[in-house]
C-alpha positions as CSV (number, residue, x, y, z in Angstrom):
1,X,-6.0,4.0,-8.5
2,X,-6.2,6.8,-6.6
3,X,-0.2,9.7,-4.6
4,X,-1.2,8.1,-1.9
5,X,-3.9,7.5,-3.3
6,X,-4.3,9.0,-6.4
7,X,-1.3,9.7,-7.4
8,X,0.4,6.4,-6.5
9,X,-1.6,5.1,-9.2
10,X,-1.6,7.4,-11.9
11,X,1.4,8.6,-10.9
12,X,3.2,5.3,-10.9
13,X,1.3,3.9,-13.8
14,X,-0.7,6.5,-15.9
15,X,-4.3,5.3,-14.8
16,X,-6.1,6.3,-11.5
17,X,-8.9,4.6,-9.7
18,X,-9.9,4.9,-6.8
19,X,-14.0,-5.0,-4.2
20,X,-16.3,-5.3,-1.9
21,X,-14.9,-4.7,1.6
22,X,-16.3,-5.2,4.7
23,X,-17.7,-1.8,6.3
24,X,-15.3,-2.1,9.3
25,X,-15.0,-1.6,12.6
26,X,-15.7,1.5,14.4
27,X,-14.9,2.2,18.2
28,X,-16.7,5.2,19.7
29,X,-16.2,5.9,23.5
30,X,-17.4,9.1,23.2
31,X,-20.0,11.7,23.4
32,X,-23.9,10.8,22.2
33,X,-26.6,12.0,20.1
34,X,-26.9,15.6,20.7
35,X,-28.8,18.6,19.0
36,X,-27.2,19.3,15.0
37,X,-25.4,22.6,15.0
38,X,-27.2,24.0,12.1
39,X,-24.7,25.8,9.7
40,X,-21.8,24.2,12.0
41,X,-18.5,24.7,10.0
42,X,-16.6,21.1,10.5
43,X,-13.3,21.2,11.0
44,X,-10.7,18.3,9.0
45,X,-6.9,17.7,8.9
46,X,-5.8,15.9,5.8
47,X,-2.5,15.2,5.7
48,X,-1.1,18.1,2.7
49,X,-2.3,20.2,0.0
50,X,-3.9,19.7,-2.9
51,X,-2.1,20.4,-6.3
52,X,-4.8,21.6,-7.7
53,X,-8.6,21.3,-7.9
54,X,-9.4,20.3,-11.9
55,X,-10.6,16.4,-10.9
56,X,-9.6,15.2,-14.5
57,X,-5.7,16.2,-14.3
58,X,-4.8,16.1,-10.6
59,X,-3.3,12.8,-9.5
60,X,-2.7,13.8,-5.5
61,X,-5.1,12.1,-3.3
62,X,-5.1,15.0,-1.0
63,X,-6.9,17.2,-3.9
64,X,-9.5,13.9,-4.2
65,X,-10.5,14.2,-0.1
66,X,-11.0,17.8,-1.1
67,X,-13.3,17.0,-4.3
68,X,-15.2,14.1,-3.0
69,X,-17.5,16.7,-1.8
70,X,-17.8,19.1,-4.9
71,X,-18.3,16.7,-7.9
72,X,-20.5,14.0,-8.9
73,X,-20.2,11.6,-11.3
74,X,-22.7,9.6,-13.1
75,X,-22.9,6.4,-10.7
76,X,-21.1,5.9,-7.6
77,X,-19.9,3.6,-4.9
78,X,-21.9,3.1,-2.3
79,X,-20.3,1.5,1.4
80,X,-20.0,-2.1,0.2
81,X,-18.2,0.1,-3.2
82,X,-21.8,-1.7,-5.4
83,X,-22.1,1.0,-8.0
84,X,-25.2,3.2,-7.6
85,X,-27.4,5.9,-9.0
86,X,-25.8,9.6,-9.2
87,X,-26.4,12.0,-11.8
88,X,-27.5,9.3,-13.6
89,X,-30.7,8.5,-12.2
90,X,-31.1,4.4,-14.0
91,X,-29.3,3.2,-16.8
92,X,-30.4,0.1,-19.1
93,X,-27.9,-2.5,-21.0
94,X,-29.0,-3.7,-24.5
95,X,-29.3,-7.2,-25.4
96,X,-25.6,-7.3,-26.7
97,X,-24.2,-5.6,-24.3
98,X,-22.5,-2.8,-26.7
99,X,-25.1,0.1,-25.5
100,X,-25.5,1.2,-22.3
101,X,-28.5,4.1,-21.9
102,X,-28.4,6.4,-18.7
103,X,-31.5,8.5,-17.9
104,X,-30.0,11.8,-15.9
105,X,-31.4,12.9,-12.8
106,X,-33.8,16.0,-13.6
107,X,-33.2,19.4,-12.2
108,X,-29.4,19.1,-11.0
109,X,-27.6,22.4,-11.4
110,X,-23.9,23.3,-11.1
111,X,-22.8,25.4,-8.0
112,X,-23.2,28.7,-10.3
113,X,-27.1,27.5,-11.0
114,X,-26.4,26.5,-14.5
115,X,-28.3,23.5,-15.8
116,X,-26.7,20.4,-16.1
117,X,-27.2,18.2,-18.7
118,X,-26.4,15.5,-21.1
119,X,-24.1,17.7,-23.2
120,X,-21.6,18.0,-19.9
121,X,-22.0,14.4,-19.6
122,X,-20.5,14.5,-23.5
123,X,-18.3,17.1,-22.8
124,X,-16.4,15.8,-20.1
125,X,-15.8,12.3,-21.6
126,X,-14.9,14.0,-24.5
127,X,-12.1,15.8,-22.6
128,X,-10.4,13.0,-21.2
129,X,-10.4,11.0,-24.3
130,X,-9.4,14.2,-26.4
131,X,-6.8,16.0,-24.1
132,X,-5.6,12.2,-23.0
133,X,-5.9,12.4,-19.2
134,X,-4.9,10.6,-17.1
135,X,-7.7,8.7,-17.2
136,X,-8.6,8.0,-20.7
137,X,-7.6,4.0,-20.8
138,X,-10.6,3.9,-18.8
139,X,-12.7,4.3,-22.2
140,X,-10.6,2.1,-23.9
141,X,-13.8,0.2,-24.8
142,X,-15.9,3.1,-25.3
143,X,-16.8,4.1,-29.7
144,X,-19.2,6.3,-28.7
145,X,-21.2,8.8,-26.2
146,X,-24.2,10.3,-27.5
147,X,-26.2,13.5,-25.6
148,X,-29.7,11.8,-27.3
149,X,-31.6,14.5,-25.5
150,X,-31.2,17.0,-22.2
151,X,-32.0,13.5,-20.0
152,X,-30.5,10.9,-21.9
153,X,-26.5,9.9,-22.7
154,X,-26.0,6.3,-24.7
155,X,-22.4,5.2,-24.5
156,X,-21.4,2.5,-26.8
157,X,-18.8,0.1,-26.6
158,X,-17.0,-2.0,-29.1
159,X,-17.1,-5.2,-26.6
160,X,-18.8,-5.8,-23.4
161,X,-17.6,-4.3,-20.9
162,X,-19.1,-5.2,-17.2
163,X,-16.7,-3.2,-15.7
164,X,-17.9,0.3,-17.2
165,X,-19.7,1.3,-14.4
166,X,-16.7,1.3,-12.0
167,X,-15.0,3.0,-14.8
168,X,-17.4,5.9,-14.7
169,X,-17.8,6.3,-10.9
170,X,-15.0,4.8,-9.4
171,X,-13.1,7.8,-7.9
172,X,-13.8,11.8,-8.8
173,X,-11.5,11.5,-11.3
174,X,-14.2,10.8,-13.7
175,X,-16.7,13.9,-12.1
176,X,-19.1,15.6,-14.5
177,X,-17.8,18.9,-15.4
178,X,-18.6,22.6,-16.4
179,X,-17.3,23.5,-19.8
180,X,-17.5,27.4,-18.8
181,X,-15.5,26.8,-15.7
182,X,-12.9,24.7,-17.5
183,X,-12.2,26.9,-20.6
184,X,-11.7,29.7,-18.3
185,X,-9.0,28.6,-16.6
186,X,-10.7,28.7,-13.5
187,X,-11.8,24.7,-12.1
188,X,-8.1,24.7,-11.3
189,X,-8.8,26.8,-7.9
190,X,-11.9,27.5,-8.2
191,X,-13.9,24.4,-9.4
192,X,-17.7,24.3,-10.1
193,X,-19.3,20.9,-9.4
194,X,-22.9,19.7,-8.5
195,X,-21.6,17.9,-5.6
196,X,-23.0,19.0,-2.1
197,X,-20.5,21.6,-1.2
198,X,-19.0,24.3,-3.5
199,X,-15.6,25.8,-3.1
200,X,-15.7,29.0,-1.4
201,X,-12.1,30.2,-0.5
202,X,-8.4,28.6,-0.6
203,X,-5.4,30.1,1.1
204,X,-2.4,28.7,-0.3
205,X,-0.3,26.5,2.1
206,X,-2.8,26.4,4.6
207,X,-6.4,25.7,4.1
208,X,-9.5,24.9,2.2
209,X,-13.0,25.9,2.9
210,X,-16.2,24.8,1.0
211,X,-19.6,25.8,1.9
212,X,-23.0,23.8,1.6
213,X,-24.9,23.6,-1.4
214,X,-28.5,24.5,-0.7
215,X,-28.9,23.6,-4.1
216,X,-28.1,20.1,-3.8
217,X,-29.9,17.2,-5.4
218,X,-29.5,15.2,-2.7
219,X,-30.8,17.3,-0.2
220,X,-29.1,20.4,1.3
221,X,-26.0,19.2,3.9
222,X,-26.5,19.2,7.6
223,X,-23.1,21.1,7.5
224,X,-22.5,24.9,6.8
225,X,-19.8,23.8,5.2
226,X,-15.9,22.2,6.1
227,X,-11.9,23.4,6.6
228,X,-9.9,21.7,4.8
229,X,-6.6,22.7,7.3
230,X,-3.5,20.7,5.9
231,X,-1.3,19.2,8.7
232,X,1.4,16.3,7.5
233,X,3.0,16.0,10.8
234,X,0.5,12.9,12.6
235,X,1.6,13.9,16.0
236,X,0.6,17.6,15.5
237,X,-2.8,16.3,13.9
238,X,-3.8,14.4,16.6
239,X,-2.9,16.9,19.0
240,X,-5.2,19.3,17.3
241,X,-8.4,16.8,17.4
242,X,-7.9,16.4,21.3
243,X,-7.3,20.4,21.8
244,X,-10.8,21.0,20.0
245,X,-8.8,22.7,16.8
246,X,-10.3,19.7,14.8
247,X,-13.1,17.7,14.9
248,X,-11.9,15.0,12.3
249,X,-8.5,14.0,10.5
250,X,-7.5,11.1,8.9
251,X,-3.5,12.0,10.0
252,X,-3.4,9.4,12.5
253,X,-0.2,7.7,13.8
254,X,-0.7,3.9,13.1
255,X,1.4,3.1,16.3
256,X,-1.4,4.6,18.7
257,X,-4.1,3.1,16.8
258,X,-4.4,0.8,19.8
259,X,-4.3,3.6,22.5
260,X,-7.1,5.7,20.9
261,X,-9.2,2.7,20.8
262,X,-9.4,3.2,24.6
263,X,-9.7,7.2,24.3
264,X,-12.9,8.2,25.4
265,X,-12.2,11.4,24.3
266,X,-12.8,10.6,20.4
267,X,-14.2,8.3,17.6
268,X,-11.6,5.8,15.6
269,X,-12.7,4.1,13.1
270,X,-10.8,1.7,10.8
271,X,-11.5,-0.4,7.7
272,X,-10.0,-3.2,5.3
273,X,-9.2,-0.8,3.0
274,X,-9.1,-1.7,-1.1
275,X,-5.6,-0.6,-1.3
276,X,-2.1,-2.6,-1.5
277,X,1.9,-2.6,-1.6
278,X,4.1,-4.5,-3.3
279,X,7.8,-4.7,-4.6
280,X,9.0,-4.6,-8.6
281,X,12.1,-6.0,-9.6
282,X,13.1,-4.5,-13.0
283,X,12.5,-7.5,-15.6
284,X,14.1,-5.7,-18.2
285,X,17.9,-6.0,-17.1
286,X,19.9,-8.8,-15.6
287,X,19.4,-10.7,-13.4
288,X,16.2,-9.9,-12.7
289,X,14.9,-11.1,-15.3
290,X,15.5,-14.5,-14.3
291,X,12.0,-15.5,-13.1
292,X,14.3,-17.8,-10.1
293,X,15.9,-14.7,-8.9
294,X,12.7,-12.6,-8.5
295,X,11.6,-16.1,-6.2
296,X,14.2,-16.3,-4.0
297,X,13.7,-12.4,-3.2
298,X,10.1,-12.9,-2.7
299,X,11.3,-16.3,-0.4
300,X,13.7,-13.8,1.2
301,X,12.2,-10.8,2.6
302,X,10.4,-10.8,5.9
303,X,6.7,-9.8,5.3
304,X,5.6,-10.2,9.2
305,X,8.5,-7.6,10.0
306,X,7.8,-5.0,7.4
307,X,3.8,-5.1,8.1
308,X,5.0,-4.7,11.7
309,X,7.5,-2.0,11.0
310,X,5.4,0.0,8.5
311,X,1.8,0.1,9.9
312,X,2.5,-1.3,13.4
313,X,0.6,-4.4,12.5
314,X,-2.2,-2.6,11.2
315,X,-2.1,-3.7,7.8
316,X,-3.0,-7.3,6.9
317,X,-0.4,-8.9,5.0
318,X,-1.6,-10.3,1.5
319,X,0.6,-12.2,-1.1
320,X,-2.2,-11.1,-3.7
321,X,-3.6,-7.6,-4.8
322,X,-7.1,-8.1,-3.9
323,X,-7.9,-8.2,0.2
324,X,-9.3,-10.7,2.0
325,X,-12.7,-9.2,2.4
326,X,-13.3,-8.6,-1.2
327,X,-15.6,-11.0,-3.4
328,X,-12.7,-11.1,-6.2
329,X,-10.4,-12.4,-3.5
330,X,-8.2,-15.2,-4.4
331,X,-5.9,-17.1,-1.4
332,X,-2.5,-17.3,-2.1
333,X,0.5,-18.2,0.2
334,X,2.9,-19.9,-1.9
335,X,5.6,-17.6,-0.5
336,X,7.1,-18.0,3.3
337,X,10.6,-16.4,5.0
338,X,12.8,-19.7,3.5
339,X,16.7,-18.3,3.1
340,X,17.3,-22.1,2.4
341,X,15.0,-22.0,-1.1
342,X,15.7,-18.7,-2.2
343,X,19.3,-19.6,-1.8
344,X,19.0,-23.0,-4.0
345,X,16.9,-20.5,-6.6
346,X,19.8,-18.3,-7.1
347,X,22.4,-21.2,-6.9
348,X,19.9,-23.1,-10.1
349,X,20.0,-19.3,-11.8
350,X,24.0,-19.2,-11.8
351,X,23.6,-15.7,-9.6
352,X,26.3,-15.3,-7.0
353,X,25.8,-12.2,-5.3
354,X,25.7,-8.5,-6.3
355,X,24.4,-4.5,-5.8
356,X,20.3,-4.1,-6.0
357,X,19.6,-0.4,-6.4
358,X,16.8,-0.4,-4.2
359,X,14.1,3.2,-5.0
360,X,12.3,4.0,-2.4
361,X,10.7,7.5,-1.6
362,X,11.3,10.1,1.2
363,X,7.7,11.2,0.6
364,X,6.3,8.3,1.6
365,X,8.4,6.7,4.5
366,X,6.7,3.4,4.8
367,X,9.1,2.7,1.5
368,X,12.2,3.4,3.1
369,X,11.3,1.5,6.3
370,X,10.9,-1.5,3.9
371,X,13.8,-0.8,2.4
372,X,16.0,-0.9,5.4
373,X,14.1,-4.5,6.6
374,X,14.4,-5.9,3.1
375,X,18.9,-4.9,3.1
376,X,18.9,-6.8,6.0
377,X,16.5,-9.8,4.1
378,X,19.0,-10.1,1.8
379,X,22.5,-9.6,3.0
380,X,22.5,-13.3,3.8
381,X,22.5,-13.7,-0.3
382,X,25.5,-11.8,-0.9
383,X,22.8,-9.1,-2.4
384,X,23.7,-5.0,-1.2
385,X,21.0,-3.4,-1.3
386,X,21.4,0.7,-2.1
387,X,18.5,2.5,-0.9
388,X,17.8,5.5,-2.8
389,X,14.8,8.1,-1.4
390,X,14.3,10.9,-3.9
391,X,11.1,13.1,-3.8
392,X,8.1,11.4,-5.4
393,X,8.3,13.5,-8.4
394,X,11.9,12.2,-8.8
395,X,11.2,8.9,-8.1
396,X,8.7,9.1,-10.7
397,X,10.8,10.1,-13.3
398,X,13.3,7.3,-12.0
399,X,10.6,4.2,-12.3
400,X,9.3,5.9,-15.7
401,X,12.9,5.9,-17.0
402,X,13.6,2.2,-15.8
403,X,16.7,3.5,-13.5
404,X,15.7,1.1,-10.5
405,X,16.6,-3.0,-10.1
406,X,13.4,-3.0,-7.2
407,X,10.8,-0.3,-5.9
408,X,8.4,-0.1,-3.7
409,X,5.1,1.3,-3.8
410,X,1.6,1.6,-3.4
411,X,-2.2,1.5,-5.5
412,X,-5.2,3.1,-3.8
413,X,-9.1,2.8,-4.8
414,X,-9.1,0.2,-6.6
415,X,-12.5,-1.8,-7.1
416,X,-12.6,-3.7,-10.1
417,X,-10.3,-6.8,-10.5
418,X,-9.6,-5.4,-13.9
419,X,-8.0,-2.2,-11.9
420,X,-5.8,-4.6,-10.1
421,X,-4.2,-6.5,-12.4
422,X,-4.3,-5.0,-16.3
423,X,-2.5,-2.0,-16.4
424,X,0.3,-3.5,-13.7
425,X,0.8,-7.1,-15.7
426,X,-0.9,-7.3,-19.2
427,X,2.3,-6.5,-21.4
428,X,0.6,-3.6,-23.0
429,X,-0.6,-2.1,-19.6
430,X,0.2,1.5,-19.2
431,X,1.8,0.9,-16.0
432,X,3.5,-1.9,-16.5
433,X,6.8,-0.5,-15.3
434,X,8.7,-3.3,-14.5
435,X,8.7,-5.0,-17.8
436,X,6.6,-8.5,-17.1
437,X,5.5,-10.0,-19.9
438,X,3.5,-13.5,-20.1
439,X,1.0,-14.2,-23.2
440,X,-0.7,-16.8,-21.2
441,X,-1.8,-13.8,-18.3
442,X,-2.2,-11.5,-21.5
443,X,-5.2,-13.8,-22.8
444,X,-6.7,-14.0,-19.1
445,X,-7.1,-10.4,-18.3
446,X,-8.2,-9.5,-21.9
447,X,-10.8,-12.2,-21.3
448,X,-11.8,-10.6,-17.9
449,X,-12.4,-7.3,-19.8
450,X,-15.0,-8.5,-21.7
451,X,-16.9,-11.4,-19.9
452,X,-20.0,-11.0,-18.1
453,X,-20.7,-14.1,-15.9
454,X,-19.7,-13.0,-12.4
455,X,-18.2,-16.8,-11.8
456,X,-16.4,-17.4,-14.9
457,X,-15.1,-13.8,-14.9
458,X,-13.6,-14.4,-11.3
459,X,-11.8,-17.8,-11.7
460,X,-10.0,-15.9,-14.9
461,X,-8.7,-13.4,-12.5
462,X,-8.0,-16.2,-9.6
463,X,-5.8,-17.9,-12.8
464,X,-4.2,-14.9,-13.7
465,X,-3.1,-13.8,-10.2
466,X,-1.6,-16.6,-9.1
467,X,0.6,-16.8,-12.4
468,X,1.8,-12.7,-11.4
469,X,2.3,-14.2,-8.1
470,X,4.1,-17.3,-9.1
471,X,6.0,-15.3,-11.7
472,X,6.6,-12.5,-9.1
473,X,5.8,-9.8,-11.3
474,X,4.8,-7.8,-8.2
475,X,5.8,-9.4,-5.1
476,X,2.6,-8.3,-3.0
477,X,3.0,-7.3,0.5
478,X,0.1,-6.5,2.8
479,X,-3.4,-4.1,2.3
480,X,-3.6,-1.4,4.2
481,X,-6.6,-0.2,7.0
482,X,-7.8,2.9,6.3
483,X,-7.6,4.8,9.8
484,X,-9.5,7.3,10.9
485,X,-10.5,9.9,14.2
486,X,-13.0,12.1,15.4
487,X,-14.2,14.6,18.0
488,X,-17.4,12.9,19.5
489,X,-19.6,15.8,18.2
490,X,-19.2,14.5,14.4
491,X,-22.3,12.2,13.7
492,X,-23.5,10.5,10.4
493,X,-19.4,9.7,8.9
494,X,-18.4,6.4,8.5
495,X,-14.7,5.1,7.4
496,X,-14.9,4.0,3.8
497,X,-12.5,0.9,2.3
498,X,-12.3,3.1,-0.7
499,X,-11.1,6.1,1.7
500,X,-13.2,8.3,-0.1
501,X,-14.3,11.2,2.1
502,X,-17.9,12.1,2.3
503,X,-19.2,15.0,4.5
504,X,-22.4,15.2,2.7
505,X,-24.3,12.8,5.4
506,X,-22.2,14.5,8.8
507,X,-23.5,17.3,11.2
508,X,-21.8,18.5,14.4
509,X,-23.7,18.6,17.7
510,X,-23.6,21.2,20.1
C-alpha cells in the first residue's frame, strides 16, 4: 500500500503495497510525433519531497515516484499490474507449491558497475525480515531464500502462496539492493539501484535530478535524465506545465480536470486507479462497537456529496475496496443515504445521541472536506461530530494510540486481494486499527492466502468483503482516478492504475 500512497498504507497500517485495471483514458490535443531530443533532461512536478531515498524504510509516496526509476525488483507490474519478468529473468513453481526457483537476468550491474547477483537478492530479503521493515509481513510465508548460485535464488514457503509474486514486485519497496551502499550510510541520499536512472544530485527542499543509465539492462533511456522539482501548491504546478517550466506533473487540480480535457496546449491522462478511502469507527470503545451503530453511520453519510466535494466527481464511488475494473471485483450496494434506517438502527442499539471525535488530517485535505460533509450527515442523529486535523505524523500517532471514535483515510497500490483486505480486517492484521474482529472473515482471508484456483480463491474474498461491508468494519467510500498532465513534447508515458511513475520508455521531442 503505497502517504499518499505509500505512506497511507504503511503508515496507517505497518505494511506497504503499492487488480487489474483498465489502462484508461487518455486525451491528447496536442503536439505530434516529432524528432527525440537526445540527452533531453525531462522536467516533473510531484507534489513534495521525498523523506528519504532507502526504498526499504521510506513510507512517503513522493520518495516512491522518485525511485520507480532507480530500482528494480525481481518481477514487476506490467500496465494491466500481471506480474512480469525483471531481474529475474523466469521463475518455476514446484509441484507442491512450497519452492519457487527464479533464474536472474545475466549481466545486470548496479549504477556503480558492480555485479549484481543472487547474493543481493538474499541480502535484501534478509534485511527486511531481519531489521523488520516495513515490509516484512510480506514474507510471512517465506522459510527460506537460498543464493544456489550467481543466477539462481529458490525461495521457499511453508504454504502456498499465489500471491508471492505481487509480494516481491508490487511497489519499490521490495527493490534489490546494494549491501556496500546500505552499510555505508549512503542509499539514504544517494541510492545505488540497477534501475534505468541513477541518482545524480539532490538539493534539499527543492529538487531531484537523476541521469540515464547507459548501463541499463533494459536498454539505455531515450532521456538524459529527469528533475524531480517539488511543487505542492496544484495551481502553481499547472501553471508551470503551461509556462514551459515543466513538461509533466501529476499536481493537478481535480476541479479543472474537465477544462484541460479541452486544452490543446497539453496531454491529460487519467485512470481507474487501484487505490481507495474509507471511514473506521473505533470498535474498541462504546458505542461503536455496536455493529447497528457503525450501520446507521454508513446509512447516514452522503457518499454522492463527498465524492463530489473531494475529487469534483472524479472518483468513482465504491462501497467495497476493490474497483470496478479489477478481476477481484465484487458488487456491493447494500448501503444508500436512508436517515429513516440509520435512525431505527440506533433506536434498536439503545443510542440516543452523543460527541464522535472525528480525525481527520490537515496534510491531506480531502479528509477534512469529508469531515465537514459527514457533521452535517449526522447532525440529524443528535451525533456532534469534532473534527480534529493534526499533521499526518500526529495523526499517526493518534490512530496508532486508538485516540479517535472515526477516521478517515486512504490505501494506495494495492493489487492483490490479499493486500485489500488482511492486514485491514483479519483480527491479527497489522493494520487493523480499528479493532474488528470476526472468526468467520478470519478463516476466509487465511484461506485466500494459501489457495491457488483463481475461481475458488475469488468467491472467498467476494464472501469476505461483503461480511467487512455488512459489518462496516471500513465503511468504503469511492476509488480514486489517478490524474495526470503533460507538455505535448513528452512521448512514450502512459498513466498507470498503480500510479507508479516510469520515465524509462519517455523521450522529449524538439
Amino acid at each position: 500500500m503505497r502517504a499518499r500512497s505509500a505512506a497511507l498504507a504503511t503508515a496507517a497500517a505497518g505494511a506497504l503495497i503499492l487488480t487489474s485495471c483498465s489502462s484508461g483514458e487518455s486525451v491528447d490535443l496536442g503536439g505530434g510525433s516529432g524528432t527525440p531530443a537526445q540527452g533531453a533532461v525531462l522536467r516533473a512536478a510531484i507534489g513534495g519531497e521525498p523523506d528519504q531515498l532507502d526504498p526499504h524504510r521510506t513510507s512517503s509516496y513522493f520518495s516512491f515516484q522518485v525511485l520507480e526509476n532507480v530500482f528494480d525488483t525481481l518481477v514487476e507490474p506490467d500496465e494491466n499490474l500481471e506480474m512480469q519478468p525483471a531481474l529475474a529473468e523466469s521463475w518455476t513453481v514446484s509441484d507442491d507449491q512450497l519452492t519457487w526457483t527464479f533464474e536472474l537476468r545475466d549481466g545486470v550491474t548496479f549504477h556503480d558497475g558492480s555485479a549484481f547477483t543472487a547474493e543481493d537478492v538474499v541480502y535484501s530479503y534478509d534485511r527486511i525480515v531481519d531489521e523488520e521493515l516495513a515490509n516484512a509481513w510480506k514474507f510471512a510465508a517465506v522459510t527460506d531464500v537460498v543464493a544456489v548460485d550467481e543466477d539462481t535464488v529458490t525461495i521457499t514457503v511453508a504454504q502456498p502462496t499465489p500471491n508471492l509474486l505481487s509480494n516481491l514486485g508490487g511497489f519499490k519497496g521490495m527493490a534489490i539492493v546494494s549491501e556496500e551502499n546500505v552499510t555505508s550510510g549512503d542509499i539514504q541520499t544517494k541510492p545505488i539501484g540497477t534501475g534505468p536512472f541513477k541518482v545524480d544530485s539532490v538539493v534539499s527542499g527543492d529538487s531531484i535530478t537523476l541521469t540515464a543509465n547507459a548501463d541499463y539492462w533494459g536498454g539505455a533511456p531515450a532521456l538524459g535524465g529527469v528533475t524531480f522539482s517539488f511543487i505542492s501548491e496544484p495551481a502553481t504546478a499547472l501553471a508551470a506545465l503551461r509556462s514551459g517550466e515543466v513538461d509533466w506533473t501529476d499536481v493537478v487540480p481535480d476541479q479543472q480536470v474537465a477544462e484541460l480535457q479541452e486544452n490543446e496546449d497539453l496531454t491529460l491522462e487519467t485512470s481507474p486507479s487501484s487505490d481507495y478511502w474509507y471511514l473506521a469507527l473505533n470498535e474498541n470503545k462504546a458505542p461503536w462497537d455496536d455493529v447497528r451503530v457503525r450501520q446507521a453511520i454508513a446509512y447516514a453519510i452522503d457518499r454522492d456529496a463527498i465524492v463530489q466535494a473531494t475529487s469534483y466527481g472524479t472518483a468513482q464511488e465504491n462501497q467495497l475496496a476493490i474497483p470496478e475494473d479489477s478481476v477481484w471485483f465484487t458488487g456491493y450496494d447494500t448501503y444508500s443515504t436512508d436517515l429513516d434506517k440509520a435512525k431505527q438502527l440506533l433506536d434498536e442499539a439503545g443510542f440516543t445521541g452523543g460527541t464522535l471525535d472525528f480525525l481527520a488530517t490537515s496534510d491531506y485535505p480531502e479528509t477534512v472536506t469529508a469531515a465537514q460533509i459527514i457533521a452535517s450527515n449526522l447532525e440529524p442523529l443528535g451525533i456532534d461530530v469534532q473534527i480534529r486535523q493534526p499533521d499526518f505524523s500526529t495523526w499517526l500517532d493518534e490512530q496508532n494510540s486508538g485516540n479517535f471514535d472515526l477516521l478517515m483515510m486512504g490505501w494506495l497500490g494495492n493489487i492483490d486481494p490479499d493486500d485489500f483486505y488482511y492486514a485491514q480486517h483479519h483480527s491479527t492484521g497489522g493494520s487493523n486499527a480499528q479493532g474488528y474482529s470476526n472468526p468467520q472473515v478470519d478463516e476466509l482471508l487465511d484461506a485466500g492466502r494459501t489457495e491457488t484456483d483463481e475461481a475458488t480463491r475469488k468467491d472467498l474474498y467476494a464472501q469476505a468483503a461483503t461480511i467487512i461491508a455488512d459489518e462496516a468494519s471500513y465503511i468504503y467510500l469511492y476509488n480514486p482516478s489517478v490524474i495526470q498532465a503533460w507538455s505535448p513534447k513528452v512521448e512514450g508515458y502512459a498513466v498507470r492504475s498503480d500510479a507508479a511513475i516510469r520515465f524509462r520508455d519517455t523521450s522529449l521531442t524538439e
